[in-house]
C-alpha positions as CSV (number, residue, x, y, z in Angstrom):
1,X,-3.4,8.1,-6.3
2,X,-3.9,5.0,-4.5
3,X,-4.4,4.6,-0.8
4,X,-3.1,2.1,1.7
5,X,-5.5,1.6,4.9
6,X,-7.0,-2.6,5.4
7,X,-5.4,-5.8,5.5
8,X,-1.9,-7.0,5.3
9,X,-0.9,-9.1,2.3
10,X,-1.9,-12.6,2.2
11,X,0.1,-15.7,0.3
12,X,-2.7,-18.0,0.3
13,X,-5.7,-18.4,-1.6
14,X,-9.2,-16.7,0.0
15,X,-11.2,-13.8,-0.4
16,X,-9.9,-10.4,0.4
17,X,-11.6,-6.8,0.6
18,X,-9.5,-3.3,0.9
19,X,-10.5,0.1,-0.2
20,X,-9.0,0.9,-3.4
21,X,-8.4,4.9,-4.6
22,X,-9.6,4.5,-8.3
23,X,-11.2,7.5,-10.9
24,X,-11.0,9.5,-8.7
25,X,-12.4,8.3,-5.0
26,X,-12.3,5.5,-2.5
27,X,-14.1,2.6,-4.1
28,X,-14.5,-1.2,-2.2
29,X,-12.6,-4.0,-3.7
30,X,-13.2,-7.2,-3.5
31,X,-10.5,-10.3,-4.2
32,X,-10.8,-13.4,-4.8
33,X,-7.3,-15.7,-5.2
34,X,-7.8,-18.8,-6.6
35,X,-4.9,-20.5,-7.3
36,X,-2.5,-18.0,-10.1
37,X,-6.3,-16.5,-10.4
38,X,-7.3,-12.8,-9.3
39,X,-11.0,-12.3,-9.3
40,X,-11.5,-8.5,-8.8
41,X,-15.1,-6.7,-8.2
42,X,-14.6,-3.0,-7.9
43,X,-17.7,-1.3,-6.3
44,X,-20.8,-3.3,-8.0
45,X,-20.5,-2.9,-11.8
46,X,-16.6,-3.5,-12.4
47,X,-15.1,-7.0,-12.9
48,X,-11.7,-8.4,-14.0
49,X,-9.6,-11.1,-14.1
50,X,-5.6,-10.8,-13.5
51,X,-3.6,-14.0,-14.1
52,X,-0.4,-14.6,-11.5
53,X,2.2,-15.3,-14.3
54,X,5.2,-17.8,-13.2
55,X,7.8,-15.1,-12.8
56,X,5.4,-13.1,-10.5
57,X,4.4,-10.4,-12.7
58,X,0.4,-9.8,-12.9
59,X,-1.7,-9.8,-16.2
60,X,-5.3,-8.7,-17.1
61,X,-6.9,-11.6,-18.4
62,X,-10.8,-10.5,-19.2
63,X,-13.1,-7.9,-17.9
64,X,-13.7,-4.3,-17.5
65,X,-10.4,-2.9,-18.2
66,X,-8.1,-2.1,-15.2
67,X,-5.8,0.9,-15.3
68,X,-2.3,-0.7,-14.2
69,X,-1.8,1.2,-11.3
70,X,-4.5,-0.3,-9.9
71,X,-3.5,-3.6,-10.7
72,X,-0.3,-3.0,-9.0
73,X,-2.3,-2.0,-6.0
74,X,-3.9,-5.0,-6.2
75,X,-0.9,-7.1,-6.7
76,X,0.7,-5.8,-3.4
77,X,-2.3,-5.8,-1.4
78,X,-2.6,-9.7,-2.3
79,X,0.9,-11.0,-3.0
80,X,3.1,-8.8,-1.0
């Protein structure tokens, strides 16, 4: 459902941009890690926030609502 094809992950904080397979086609994603912050833009009109929790596991904080394979996508791409 998901396809692989961009960057490596990254352990620091920055911006990052990947394609990301979501409702059904490729769609640009951009990333921006901010501490235990995920700022996610998917194509122009989605937004979301995921919060890095201590034990490593990734939570949707606010915004359009992420489906969670896409957030594990985005977890990987970013954290490894």
């Amino acid at each position: 459902m998901i396809e692989e094809k961009d960057i490596t992950p990254a352990d620091k904080d920055g911006k990052y941009e990947f394609a990301l397979y979501y409702s059904g086609r490729e769609v640009p994603c951009r990333v921006e890690k901010v501490q235990d912050k995920l700022i996610v833009h998917i194509e122009d009109n989605i937004e979301a926030e995921l919060t890095i929790q201590h034990d490593g596991n990734v939570i949707q904080t606010g915004g359009n609502d992420l489906a969670e394979s896409a957030i594990d996508y985005i977890k990987k791409r970013i954290l490894g």
